[in-house]
C-alpha positions as CSV (number, residue, x, y, z in Angstrom):
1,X,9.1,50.1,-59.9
2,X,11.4,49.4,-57.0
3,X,10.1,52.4,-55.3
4,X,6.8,51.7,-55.7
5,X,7.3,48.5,-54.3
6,X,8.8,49.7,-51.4
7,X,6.2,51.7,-50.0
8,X,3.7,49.0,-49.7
9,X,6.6,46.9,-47.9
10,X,7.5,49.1,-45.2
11,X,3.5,50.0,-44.7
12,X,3.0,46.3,-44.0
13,X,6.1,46.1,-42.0
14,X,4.9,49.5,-39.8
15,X,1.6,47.0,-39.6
16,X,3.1,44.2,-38.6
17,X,5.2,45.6,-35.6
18,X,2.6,47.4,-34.6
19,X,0.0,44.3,-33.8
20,X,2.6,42.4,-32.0
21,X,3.9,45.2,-30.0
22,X,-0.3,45.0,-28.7
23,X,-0.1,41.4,-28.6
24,X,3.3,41.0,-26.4
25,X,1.7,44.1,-24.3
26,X,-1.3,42.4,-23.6
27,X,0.8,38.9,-22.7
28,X,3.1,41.0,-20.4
29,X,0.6,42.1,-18.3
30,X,-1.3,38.8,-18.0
31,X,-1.1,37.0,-14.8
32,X,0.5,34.2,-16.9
33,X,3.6,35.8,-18.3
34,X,4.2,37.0,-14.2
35,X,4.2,32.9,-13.4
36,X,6.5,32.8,-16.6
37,X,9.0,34.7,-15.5
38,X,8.9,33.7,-11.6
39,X,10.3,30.0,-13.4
40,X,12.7,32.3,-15.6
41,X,14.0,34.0,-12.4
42,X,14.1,30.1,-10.6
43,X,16.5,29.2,-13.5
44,X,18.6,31.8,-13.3
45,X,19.5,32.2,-9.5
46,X,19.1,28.1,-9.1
47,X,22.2,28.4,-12.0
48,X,23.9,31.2,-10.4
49,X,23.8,29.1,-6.9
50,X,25.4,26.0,-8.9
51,X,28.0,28.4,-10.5
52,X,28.8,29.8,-7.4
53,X,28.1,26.6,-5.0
54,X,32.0,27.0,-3.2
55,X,31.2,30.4,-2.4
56,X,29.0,30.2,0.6
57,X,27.6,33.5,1.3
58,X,27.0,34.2,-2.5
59,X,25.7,30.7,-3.0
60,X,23.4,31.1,-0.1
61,X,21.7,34.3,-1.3
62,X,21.1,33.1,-4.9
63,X,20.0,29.6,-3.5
64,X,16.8,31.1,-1.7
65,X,15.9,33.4,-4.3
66,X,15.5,30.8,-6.7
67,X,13.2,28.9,-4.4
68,X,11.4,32.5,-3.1
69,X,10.7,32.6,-6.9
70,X,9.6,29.2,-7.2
71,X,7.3,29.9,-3.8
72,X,5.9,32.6,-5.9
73,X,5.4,30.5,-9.1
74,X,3.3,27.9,-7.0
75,X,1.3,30.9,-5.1
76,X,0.3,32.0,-8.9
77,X,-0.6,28.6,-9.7
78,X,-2.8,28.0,-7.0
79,X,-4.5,31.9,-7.0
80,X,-5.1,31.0,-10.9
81,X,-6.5,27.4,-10.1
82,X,-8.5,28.7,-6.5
83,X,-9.5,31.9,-7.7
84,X,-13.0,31.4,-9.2
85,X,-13.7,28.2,-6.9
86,X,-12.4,28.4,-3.3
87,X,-10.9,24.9,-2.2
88,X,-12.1,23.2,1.1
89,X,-9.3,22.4,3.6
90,X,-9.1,18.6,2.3
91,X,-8.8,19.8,-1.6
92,X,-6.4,22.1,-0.5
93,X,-3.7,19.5,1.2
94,X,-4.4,16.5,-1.2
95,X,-3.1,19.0,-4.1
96,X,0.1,18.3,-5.5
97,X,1.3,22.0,-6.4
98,X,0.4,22.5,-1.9
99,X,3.1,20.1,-1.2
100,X,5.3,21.5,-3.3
101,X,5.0,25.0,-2.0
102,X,5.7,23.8,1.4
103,X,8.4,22.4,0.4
104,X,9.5,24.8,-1.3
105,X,9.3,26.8,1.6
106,X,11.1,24.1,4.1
107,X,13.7,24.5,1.2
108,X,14.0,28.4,1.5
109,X,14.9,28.6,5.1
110,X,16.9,25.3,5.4
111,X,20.4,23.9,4.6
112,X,21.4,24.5,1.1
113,X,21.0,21.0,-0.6
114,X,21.9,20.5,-4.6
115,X,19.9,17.4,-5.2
116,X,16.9,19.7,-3.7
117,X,17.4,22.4,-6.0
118,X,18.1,20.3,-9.6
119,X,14.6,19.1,-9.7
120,X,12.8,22.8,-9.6
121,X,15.7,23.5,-12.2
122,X,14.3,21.0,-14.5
123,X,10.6,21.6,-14.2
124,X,11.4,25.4,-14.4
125,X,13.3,25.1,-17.5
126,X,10.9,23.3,-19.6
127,X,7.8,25.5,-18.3
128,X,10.1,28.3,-19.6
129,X,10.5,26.5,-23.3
130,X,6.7,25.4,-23.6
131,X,5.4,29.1,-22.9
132,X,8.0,30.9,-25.0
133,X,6.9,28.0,-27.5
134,X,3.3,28.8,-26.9
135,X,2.9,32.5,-26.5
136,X,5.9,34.6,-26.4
137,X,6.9,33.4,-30.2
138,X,3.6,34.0,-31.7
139,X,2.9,37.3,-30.3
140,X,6.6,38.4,-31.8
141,X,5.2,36.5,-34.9
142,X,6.9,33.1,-35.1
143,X,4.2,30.6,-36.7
144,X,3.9,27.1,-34.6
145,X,5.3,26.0,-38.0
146,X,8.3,28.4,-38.1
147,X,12.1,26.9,-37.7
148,X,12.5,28.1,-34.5
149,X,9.1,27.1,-33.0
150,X,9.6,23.6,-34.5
151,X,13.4,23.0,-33.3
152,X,11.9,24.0,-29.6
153,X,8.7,21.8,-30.3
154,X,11.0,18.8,-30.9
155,X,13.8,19.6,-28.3
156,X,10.9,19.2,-25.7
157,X,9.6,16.0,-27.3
158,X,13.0,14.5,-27.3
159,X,14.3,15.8,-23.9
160,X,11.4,16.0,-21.2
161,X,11.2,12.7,-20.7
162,X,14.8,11.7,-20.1
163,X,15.4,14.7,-18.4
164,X,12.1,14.3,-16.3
165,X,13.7,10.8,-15.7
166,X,16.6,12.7,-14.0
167,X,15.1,15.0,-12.0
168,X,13.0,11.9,-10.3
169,X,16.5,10.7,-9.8
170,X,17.6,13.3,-8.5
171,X,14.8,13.4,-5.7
172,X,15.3,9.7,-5.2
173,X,19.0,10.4,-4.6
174,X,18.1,12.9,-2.5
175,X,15.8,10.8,-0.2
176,X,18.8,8.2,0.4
177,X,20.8,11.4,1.1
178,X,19.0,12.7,3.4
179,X,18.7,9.1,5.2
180,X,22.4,8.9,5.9
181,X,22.6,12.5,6.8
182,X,20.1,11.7,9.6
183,X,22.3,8.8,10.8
184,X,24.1,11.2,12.9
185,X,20.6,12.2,15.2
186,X,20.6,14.9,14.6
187,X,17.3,16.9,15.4
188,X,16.8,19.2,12.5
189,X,18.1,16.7,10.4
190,X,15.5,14.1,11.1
191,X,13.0,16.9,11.0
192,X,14.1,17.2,7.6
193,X,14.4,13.7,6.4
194,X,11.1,13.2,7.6
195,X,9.1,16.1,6.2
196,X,11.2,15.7,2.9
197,X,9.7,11.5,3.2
198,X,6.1,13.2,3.6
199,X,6.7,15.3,0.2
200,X,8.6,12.3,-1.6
201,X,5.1,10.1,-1.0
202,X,3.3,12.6,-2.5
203,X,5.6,13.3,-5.5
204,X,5.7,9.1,-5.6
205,X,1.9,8.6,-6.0
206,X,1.2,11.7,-8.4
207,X,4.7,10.9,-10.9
208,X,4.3,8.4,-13.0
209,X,8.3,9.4,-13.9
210,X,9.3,8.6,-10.1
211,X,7.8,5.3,-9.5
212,X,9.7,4.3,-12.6
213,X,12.8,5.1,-11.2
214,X,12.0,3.6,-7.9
215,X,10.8,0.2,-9.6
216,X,14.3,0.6,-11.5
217,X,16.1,0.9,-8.1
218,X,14.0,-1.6,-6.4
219,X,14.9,-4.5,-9.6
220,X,18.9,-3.1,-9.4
221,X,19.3,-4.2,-5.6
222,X,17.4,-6.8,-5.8
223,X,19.7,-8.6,-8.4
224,X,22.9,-7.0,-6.1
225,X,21.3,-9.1,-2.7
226,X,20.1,-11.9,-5.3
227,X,23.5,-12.7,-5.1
228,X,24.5,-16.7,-3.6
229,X,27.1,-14.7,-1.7
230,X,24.9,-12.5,0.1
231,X,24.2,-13.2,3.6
232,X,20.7,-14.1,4.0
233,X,20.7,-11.4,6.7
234,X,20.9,-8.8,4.3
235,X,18.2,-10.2,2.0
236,X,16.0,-10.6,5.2
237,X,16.8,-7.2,5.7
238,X,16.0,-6.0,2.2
239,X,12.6,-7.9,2.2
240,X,10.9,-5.9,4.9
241,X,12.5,-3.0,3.9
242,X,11.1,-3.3,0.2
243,X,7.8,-4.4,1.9
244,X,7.3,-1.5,4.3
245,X,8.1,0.5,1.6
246,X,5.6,-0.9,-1.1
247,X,2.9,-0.6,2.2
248,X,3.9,2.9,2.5
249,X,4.1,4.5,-1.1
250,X,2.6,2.6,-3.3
251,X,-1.0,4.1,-4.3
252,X,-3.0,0.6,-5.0
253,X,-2.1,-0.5,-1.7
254,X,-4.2,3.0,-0.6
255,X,-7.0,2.9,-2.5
256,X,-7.5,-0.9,-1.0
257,X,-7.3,0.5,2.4
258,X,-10.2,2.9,1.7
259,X,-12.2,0.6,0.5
């Protein structure tokens, strides 16, 4: 009896392997598992940058690969999206995935900045857990109801948003960064304070995630200058800062202009 029942056991098992190895061969060579892995690559290098941040030379190398990867993960994106329907010119620049890959590119051959790198991080990371979620643990024969499926399932329910929440933080951070970095007028640094503003307007009207944080901001210094022993001169101040602001980025003030 037990060898008869092992024959049928390893047959299924030769069966088994043998349909995922054909399904994980035809995922390799997809042009999704290549846009995968260019947000595996951005992940590891951004990491390696971090871990080796004091060390300039190192740093700097691992730095721009991470963002040459993530240049490469947007280029995917975009031949996947464009491929079958050109885009005009207009379509092209109003799309959220174009500013990032300029920026991205800014980023590549500009001054290393952290709070320019965590964000990609972030996105990267939980691109990585959704398609391994998705299609890599299936094809290897994980159910969508399996342990290890499930515990990824619910570590991206319970973490994207808070951590989604940090990387708009982290760009917001970087924004007021860059702002006191340009205080010196510097040329190149105004250059990229103000190309980094253009991006930050986009990423502002398009994450829902970012303009929280900025309302949250906005309400925090607001009840600092509400202050009695504020000078008024600061609230003044404040108050058409806050309303350029609002006139600048926020999208319902837009959509009246074109109307």
């Amino acid at each position: 009896m037990p060898e008869t029942a092992s024959k049928p056991e390893t047959s299924n098992d030769r069966t088994y392997t043998d349909s995922n190895s054909v399904l994980l061969w035809e995922l390799v060579n997809t042009t999704e598992f290549k846009w995968f892995v260019s947000h595996v690559l951005v992940d590891v290098f951004g990491l390696l940058s971090l871990v080796y941040w004091q060390k300039s030379s190192v740093c700097d190398v691992f730095y721009r690969i991470a963002f040459f990867f993530s240049i490469l993960s947007l280029l995917i994106l975009q031949y996947k999206k464009y491929s079958k329907t050109p885009p005009t010119l207009n379509s092209l620049f109003d799309d959220e995935n174009t500013h990032q890959l300029i920026f991205s590119v800014i980023c590549l051959f500009s001054t290393r900045h952290v709070l320019a790198l965590l964000p990609f991080l972030i996105n990267s990371f939980f691109v990585c857990l959704t398609y391994i979620r998705s299609y890599i643990l299936p094809a290897i024969g994980h159910a969508n109801e399996s342990p290890l499926s499930t515990r990824l399932r619910e570590f991206v329910a319970n973490f994207n948003e808070p951590l989604t929440l940090l990387s708009a933080t982290f760009e917001l951070l970087f924004a007021v960064q860059l702002w006191f970095l340009s205080l010196n007028f510097s040329m190149n640094k105004w250059a990229f304070f103000l190309l980094y503003m253009i991006y930050f307007r986009s990423r502002y009207n398009n994450s829902v995630y970012l303009r929280r944080v900025v309302k949250t901001a906005e309400i925090n210094i607001d009840q600092v200058l509400g202050h009695p022993s504020m000078p008024p001169v600061v609230k003044q101040g404040w108050l058409k800062v806050k309303n350029f602001l609002n006139t600048s980025y926020n999208p319902e003030s837009e959509e009246k202009k074109n109307e």
